[in-house]
VEXDREN-357855 format. One line per 8 residues: number of its first residue (from 0); their letters; for each residue x, y, z of N, C-alpha, C, O, CB. Coordinates in Angstrom, 1 decimal, padded with zeros to 4 digits. Glycine has a CB too. Example, Ala and Ser with C-alpha at 12.3 -4.5 7.8 and 13.67 -1.06 7.14 Angstrom:
2
0> as> 013.2/-005.7/007.8/012.3/-004.5/007.8/013.2/-003.3/007.8/014.2/-003.3/008.5/011.3/-004.5/009.0; 012.8/-002.2/007.1/013.7/-001.1/007.1/012.9/000.0/007.9/013.4/001.1/008.0/014.1/-000.6/005.7
END
This chain:
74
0> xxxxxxxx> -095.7/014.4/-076.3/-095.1/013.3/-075.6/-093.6/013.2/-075.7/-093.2/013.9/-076.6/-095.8/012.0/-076.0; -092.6/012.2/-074.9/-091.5/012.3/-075.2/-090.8/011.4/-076.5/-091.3/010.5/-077.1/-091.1/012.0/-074.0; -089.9/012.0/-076.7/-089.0/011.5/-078.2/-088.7/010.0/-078.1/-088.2/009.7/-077.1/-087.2/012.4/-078.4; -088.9/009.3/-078.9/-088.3/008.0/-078.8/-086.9/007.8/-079.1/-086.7/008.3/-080.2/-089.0/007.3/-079.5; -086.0/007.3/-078.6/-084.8/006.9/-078.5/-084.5/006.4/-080.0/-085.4/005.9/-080.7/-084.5/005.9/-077.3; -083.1/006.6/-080.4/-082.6/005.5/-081.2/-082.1/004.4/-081.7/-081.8/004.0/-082.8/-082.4/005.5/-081.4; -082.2/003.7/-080.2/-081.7/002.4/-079.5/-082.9/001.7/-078.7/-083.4/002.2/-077.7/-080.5/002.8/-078.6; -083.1/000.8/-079.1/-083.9/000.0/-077.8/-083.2/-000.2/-076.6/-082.1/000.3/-076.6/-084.4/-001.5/-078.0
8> xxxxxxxx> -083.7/-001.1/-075.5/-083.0/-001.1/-074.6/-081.7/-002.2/-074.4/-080.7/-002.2/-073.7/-083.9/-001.0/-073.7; -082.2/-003.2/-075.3/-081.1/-004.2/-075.4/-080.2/-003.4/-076.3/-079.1/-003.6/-075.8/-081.4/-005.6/-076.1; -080.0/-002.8/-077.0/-079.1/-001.8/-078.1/-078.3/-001.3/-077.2/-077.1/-001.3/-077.2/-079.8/-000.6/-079.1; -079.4/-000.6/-076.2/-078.0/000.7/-075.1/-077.1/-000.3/-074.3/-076.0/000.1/-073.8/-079.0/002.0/-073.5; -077.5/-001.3/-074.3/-077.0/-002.4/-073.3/-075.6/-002.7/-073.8/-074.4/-002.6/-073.4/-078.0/-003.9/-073.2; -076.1/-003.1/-075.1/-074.6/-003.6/-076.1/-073.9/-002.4/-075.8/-073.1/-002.4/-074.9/-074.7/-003.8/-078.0; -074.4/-001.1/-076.8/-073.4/-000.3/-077.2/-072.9/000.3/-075.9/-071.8/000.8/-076.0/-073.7/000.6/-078.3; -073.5/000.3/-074.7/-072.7/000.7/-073.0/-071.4/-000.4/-072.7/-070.3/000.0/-072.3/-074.1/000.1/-071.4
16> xxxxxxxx> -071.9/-001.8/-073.0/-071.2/-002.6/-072.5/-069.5/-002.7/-073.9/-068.4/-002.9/-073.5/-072.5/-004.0/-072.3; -069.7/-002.5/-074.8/-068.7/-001.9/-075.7/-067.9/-000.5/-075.7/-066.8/-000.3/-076.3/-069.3/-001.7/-076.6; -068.5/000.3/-074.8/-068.0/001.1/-074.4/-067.0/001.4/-073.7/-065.9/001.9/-074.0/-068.6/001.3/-074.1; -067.9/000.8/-072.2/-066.9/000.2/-071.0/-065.9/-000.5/-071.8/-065.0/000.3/-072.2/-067.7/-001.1/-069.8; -065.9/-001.8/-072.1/-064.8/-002.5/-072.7/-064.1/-001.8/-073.6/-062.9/-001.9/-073.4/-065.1/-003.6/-073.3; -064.4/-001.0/-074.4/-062.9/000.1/-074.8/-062.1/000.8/-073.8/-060.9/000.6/-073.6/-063.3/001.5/-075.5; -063.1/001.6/-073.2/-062.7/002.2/-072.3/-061.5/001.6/-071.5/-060.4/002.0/-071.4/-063.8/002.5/-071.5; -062.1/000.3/-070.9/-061.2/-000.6/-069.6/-059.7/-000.9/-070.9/-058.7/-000.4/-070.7/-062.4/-002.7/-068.7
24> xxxxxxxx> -060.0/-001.7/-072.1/-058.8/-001.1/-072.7/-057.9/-000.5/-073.3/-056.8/-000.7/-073.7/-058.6/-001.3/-072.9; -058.6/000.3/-073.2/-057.6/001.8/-073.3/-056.7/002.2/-072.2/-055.5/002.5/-072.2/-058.6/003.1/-073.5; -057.4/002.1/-071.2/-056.8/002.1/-069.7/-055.7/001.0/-069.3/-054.7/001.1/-068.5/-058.1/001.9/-068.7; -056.0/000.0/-070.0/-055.0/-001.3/-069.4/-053.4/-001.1/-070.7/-052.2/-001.4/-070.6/-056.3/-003.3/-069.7; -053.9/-000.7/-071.4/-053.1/-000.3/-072.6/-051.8/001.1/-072.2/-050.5/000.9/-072.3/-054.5/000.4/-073.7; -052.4/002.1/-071.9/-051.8/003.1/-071.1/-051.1/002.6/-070.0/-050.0/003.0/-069.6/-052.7/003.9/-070.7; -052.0/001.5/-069.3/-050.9/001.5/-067.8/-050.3/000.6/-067.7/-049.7/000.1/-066.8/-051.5/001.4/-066.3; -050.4/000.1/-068.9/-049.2/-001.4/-069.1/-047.9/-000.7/-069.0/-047.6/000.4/-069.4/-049.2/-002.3/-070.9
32> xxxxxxxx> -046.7/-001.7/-068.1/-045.4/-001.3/-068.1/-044.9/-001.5/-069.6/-045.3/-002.5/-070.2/-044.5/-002.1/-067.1; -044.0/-000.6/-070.2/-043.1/-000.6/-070.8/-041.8/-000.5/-071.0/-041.5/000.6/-070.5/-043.3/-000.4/-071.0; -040.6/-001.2/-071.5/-039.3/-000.9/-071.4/-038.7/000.5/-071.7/-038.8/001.3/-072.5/-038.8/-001.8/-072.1; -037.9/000.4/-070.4/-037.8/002.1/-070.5/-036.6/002.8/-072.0/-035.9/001.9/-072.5/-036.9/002.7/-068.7; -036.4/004.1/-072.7/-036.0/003.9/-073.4/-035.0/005.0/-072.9/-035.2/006.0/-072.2/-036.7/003.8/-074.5; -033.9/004.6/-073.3/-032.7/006.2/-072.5/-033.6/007.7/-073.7/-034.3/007.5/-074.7/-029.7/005.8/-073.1; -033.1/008.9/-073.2/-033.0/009.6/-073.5/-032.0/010.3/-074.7/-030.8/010.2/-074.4/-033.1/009.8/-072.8; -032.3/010.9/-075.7/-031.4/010.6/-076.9/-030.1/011.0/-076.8/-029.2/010.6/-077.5/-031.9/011.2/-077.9
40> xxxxxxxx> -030.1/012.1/-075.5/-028.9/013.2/-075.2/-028.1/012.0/-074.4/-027.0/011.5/-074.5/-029.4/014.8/-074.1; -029.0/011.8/-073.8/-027.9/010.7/-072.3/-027.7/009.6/-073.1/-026.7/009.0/-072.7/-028.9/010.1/-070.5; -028.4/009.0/-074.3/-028.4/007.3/-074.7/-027.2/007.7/-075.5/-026.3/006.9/-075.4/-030.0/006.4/-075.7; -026.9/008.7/-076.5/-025.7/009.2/-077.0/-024.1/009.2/-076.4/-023.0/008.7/-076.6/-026.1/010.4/-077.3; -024.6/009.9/-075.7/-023.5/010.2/-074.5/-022.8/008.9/-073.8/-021.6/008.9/-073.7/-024.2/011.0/-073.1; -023.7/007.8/-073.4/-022.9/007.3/-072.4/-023.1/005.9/-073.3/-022.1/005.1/-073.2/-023.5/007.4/-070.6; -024.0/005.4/-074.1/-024.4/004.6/-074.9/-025.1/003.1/-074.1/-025.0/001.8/-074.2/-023.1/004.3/-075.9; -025.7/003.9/-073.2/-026.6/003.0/-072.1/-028.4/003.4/-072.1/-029.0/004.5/-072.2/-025.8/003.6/-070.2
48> xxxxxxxx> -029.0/002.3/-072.0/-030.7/002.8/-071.8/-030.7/003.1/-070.7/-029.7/003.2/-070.0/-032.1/001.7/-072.0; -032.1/003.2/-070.3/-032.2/003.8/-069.5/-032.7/003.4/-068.4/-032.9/004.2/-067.4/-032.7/004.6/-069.9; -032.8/002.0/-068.3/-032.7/001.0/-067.3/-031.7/000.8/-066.4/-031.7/000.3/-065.2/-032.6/000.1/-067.8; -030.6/001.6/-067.4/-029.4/001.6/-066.5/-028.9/002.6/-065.3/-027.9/002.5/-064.5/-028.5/001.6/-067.4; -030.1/003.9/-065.3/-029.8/004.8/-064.4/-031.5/005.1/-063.8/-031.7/006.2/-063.1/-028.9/006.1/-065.2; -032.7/004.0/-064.1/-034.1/004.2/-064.1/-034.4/003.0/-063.2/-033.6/002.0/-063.5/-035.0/004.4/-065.6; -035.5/002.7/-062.2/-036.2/001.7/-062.0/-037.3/001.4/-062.6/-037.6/000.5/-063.4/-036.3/001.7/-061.1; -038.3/002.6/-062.0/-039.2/002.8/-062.8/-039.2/004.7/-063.2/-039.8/005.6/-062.5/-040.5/002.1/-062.1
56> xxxxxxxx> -038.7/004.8/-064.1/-038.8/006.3/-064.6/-040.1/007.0/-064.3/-041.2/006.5/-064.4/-038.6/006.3/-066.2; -039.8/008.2/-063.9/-038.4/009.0/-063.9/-037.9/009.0/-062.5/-037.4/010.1/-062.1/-038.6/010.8/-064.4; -037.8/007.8/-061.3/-037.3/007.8/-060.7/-035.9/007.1/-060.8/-035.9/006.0/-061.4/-038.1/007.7/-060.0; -034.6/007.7/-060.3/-033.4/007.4/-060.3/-033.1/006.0/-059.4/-033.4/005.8/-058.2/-032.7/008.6/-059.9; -032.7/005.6/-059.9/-031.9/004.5/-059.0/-030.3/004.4/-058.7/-029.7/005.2/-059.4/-032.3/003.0/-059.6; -029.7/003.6/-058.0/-028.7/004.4/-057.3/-027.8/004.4/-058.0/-026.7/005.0/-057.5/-028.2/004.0/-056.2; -027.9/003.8/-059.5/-026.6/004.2/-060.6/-027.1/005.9/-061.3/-026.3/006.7/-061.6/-026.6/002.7/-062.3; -028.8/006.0/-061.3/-028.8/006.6/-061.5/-028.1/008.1/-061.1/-027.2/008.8/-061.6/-029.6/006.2/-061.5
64> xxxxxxxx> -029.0/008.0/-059.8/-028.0/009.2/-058.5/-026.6/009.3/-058.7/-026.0/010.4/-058.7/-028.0/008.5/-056.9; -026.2/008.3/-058.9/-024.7/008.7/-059.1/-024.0/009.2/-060.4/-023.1/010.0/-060.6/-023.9/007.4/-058.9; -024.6/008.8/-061.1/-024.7/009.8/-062.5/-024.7/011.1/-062.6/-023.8/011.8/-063.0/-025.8/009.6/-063.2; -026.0/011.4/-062.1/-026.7/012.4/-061.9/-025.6/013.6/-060.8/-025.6/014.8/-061.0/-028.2/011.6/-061.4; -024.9/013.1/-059.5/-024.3/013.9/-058.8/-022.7/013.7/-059.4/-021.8/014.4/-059.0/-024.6/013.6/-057.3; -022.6/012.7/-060.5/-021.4/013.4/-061.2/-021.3/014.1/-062.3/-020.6/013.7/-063.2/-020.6/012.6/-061.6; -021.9/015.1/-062.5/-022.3/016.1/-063.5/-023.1/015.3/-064.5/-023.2/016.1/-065.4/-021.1/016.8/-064.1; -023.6/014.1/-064.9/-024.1/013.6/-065.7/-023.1/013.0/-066.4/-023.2/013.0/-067.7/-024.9/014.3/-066.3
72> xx> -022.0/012.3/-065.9/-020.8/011.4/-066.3/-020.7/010.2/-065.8/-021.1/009.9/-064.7/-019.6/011.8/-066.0; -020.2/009.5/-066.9/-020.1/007.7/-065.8/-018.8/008.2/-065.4/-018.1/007.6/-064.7/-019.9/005.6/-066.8
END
């Protein structure tokens, strides 16, 4: 006949439903915004984060761009 489980069925319920809820925070954890941090080369260099040339990284915003098409100079 078949194997009996090591969980009843309320047990799989919990430890599913614990699961999920890691899972969902782990995920909410990861996709949370965070403040952006300059780069060590560029935060050295110009002594600006990286807010100051990022909107949302790694896309440039228009201080960025301009940075960026002056050889990487303010």
């Amino acid at each position: 006949m078949g194997e009996k489980s090591a969980f009843t069925g309320s047990t799989r319920l919990v430890v599913g439903a614990a699961a999920v809820t890691a899972l969902t925070l782990a995920a909410l954890v990861a996709a949370a915004p965070r403040e952006a941090k300059a780069s060590p080369a560029f935060a050295q260099q110009t002594g600006k984060q990286c807010g100051f040339c990022h909107g949302k990284p790694p896309a440039l915003n228009a201080q960025g761009k301009k940075f960026k098409a002056n050889g990487n100079k303010l």
